[in-house]
N, C-alpha and C positions, 0 to 999 in steps of 0.2 A: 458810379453812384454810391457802394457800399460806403468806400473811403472816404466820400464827400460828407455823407451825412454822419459819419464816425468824427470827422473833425468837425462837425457842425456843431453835435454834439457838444464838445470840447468848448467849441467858443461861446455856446449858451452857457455853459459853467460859469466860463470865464465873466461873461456880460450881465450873469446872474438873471436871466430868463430861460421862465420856465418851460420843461420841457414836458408836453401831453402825449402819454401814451396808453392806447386802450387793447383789452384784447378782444378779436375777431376768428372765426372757427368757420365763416362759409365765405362765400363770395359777395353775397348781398351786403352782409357787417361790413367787410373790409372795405366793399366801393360806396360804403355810406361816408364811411371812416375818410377815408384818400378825398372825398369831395369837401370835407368838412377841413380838411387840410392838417389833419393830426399828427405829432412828430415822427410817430413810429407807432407799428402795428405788433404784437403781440398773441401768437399762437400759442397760448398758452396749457399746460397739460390740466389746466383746469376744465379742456373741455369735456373730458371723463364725467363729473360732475354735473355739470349745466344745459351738456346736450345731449352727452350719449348715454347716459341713465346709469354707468358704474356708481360703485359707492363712493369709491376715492379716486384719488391720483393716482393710488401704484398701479391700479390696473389698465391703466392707458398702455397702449405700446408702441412702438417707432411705427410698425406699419400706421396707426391711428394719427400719428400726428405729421406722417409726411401727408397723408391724403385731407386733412385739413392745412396743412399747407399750402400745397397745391390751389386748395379751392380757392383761398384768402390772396392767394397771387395773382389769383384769375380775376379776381373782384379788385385786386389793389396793383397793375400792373406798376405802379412807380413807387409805391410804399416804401419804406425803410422795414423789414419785417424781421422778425427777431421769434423762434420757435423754442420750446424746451425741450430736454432731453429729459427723455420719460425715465422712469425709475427701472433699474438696474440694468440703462444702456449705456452706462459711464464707468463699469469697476474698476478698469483699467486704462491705460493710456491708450493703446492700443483699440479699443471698443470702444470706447469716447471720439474717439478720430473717426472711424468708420460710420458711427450713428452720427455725426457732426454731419458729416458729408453726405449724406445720404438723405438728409433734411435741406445742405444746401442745394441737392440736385432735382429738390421739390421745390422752392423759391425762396430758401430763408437765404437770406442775409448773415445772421450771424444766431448763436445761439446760448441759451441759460441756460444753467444748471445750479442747484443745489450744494452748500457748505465750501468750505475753505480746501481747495486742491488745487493749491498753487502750481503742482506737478500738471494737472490737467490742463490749465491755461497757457499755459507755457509750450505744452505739444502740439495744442489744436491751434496757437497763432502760427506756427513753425509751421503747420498744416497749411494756413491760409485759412482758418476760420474767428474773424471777433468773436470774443466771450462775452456777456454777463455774467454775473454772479448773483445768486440770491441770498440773503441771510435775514435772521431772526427768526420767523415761522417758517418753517419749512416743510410743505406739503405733505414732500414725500417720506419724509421721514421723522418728523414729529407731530404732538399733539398741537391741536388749537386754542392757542392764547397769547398772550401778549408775553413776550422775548425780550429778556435784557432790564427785569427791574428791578433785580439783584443788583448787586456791584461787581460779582461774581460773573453772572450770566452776560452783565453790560460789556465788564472788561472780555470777555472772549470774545463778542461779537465784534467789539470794537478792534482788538488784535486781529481777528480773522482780514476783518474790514481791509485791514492794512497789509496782511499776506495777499489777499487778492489784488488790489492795487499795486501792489511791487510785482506781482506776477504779470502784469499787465494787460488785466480785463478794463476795457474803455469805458465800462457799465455797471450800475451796481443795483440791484430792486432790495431792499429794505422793507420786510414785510412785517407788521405787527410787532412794534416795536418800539420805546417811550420818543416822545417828541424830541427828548433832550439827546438822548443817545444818538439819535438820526442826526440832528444838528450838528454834533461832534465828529461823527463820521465824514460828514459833509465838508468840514470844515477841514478835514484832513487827510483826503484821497483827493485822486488827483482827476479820477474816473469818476462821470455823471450820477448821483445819484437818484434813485426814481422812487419815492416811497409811495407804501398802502396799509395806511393803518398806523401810520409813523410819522405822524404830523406837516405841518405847510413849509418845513425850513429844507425840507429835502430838495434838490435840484427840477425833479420834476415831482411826477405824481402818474400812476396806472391803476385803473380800474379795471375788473371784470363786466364786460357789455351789458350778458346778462343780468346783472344788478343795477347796472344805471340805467338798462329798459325795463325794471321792474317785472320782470318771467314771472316770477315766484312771490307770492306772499311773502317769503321770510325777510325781511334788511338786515343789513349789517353796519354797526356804528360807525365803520369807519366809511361809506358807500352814502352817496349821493344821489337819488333816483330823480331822473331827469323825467321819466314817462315811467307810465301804468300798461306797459304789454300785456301783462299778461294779464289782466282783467280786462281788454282788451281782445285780446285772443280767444280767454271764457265766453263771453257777451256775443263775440262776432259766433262763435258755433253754435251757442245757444238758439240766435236768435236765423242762424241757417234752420236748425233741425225745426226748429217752429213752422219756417215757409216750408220745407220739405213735406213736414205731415199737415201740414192746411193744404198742401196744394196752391200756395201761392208762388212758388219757386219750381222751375223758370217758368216763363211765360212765351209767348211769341218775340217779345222783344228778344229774348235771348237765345234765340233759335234762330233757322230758315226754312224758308217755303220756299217749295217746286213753281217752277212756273206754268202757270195755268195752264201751258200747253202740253209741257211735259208730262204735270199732272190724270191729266184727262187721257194722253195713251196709254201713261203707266196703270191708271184704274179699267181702263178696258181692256190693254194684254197681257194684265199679269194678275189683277185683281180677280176680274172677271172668271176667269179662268180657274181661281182657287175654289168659290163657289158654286 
């Protein structure tokens, strides 16, 4: 299946349809995802952030994103799923390989990483692991803003673009990044591009779940919110702890009773008896 959907990829390039991919962190996401029929699933080390309450990305670590792995393989048994390699599980060739595989032996498929290390790409296919590649914003290792609207910053991303590519990552996410420079990228690797935050000319397009189910009050320009969870999720507790203190939660409906006969021995040899 890995390879199938790796050249699938390839031929949506080719056919110029786009390719939908979202990220998912439990089991429930990913088999909402897999029924919705999404290109490819994404465990991304954004889940630091949106679930497990760190501040950033660097504090994720490989034990945290095999076991969201795992879950999201549990919930997407036939997915295309694609995981990151958490921040400083990649310094070297060698550490890259090991943290590679050790995500594949949780259910990924293949895996992302961070900047231009055509050295990396290169070992972990030799491994048996597909790469993506990330660039422009970069989690784990820069600040939060829009990459490449220099001519300066454009042209390195655009050069890395193309080291990646020759190194032969089949994938590329383009994160926060001008519309036009995404284009160009696009227009010049050979490997899928997936942007977020980098305009509609990119190959596909990935979003963070949590932000298209709306968890959080804050959006992001470049995010789409399909649904209001999390005002939703407020509302539903709110309006629990209400029945909880009126006593209208639960009721018999949501219980069971003994049956009468039962009943009637148990209050005379066990009841009876206390009194």
């Amino acid at each position: 299946m890995k390879m199938r959907m790796i050249s699938r990829f390839a031929e949506m390039k080719r056919l110029g349809e786009k390719i939908a991919m979202l990220t998912a962190y439990d089991a429930p996401q990913a088999r909402a995802q897999q029924e919705a029929r999404v290109d490819a699933i994404l465990v991304g080390d954004s889940v630091g952030v949106n679930i497990l309450g760190y501040a950033s990305e660097r504090e994720v670590t490989l034990a945290d994103m095999a076991h969201h792995t795992r879950a999201v393989r549990r919930g997407a048994p036939e997915a295309f799923i694609l995981s990151d390699l958490p921040f400083a599980t990649y310094d070297s060739p060698e550490q890259a390989v090991a943290s590679a595989k050790y995500l594949q032996q949780a259910g990924a498929d293949a895996v992302k990483f961070e900047g231009a290390h055509p050295e990396l790409v290169q070992v972990l296919a030799a491994a048996g692991v597909p790469v993506c590649g990330h660039l422009g914003y970069e989690p784990q290792h820069c600040e939060r803003r829009v990459h490449g609207k220099t001519f300066e910053e454009a042209s390195k991303i655009f050069a890395d673009a193309k080291i990646l590519d020759e190194a032969g990552v089949f994938m590329l996410v383009i994160e926060l990044a001008p519309a036009e420079l995404a284009a160009a990228i696009t227009r010049a690797v050979k490997a899928a591009t997936i942007g977020i935050g980098a305009g509609p000319h990119t190959d596909g397009q990935v979003l963070v779940f949590p932000d298209v189910l709306g968890y959080t009050e804050r959006n992001f320009r470049h995010n789409r919110r399909y649904a209001e969870v999390g005002a939703a999720m407020r509302n539903s507790a709110a309006a629990y702890l209400q029945d909880v203190r009126a006593g209208a939660f639960p009721t018999m409906a949501n219980c069971s009773a003994m049956p009468a006969e039962a009943l009637a021995q148990f209050e005379a040899e066990i009841l009876e008896r206390q009194s």
